[in-house]
C-alpha positions, 0 to 999 in steps of 0.5 A: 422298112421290111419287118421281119416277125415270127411266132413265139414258137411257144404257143403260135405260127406265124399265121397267129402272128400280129405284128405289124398290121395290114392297115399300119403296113399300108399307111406306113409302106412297111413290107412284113415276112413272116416265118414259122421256126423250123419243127413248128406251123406250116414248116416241115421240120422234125422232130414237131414242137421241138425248141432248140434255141440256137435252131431258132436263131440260124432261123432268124438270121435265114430269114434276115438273109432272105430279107436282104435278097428281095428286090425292094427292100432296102437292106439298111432298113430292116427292123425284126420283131418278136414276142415272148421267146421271139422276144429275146431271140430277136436281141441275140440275132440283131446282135450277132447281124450287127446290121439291123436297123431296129428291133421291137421286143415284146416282153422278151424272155431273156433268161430261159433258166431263170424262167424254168427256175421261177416257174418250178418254185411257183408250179413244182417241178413235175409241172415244169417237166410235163 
């Protein structure tokens, strides 16, 4: 099985993601890719830290397409993985592959404005906006 992980792209790049274990991938014969979200890490885009949720998502579904083009892999086993706000994007993206063999998401956010909502309540609003 290929795991296909990426950062929260909140706070890490790809190069800080964990997700399956060089150990575990070894015992277990798991491929992982691991991407940056384009404006975030080692990727190039632009404007820098720059969070357009439905950028993410066409990220997710490049890579699962590049996933399915690598020699080896076996297309009707790919699992994708995510934290945090990968978390609920990877629910959104095997939902719109229809294809995806299984998904680990780790305490998800899946409601941004309930999210922003909650912390401003919590924080205050300049907070939220800083």
């Amino acid at each position: 099985m290929l795991s296909i992980a990426a950062s929260s792209a909140l706070s890490n790049s790809a190069s800080d993601c964990w997700a399956v274990s060089p150990s575990v991938s070894a015992r277990e014969k798991l491929a992982s890719l691991i991407f940056d979200y384009r404006r975030f890490g080692a990727s190039e885009g632009e404007p820098r830290q720059l969070l357009v949720p439905r950028d993410e998502l066409e990220d997710w579904r490049s890579a699962f397409a590049f996933a399915r083009s690598l020699p080896g892999v076996d297309r009707a086993r790919i699992a994708l993985w995510g934290t945090s706000f990968a978390g609920g994007l990877v629910v959104s993206a095997a939902a719109a592959e229809g294809d995806v063999a299984a998904i680990v998401s780790q305490c998800p956010l899946m409601d941004g404005r309930a999210a922003a909502l909650t912390f401003a309540r919590y924080a205050g609003l300049p907070m939220l906006l800083r």
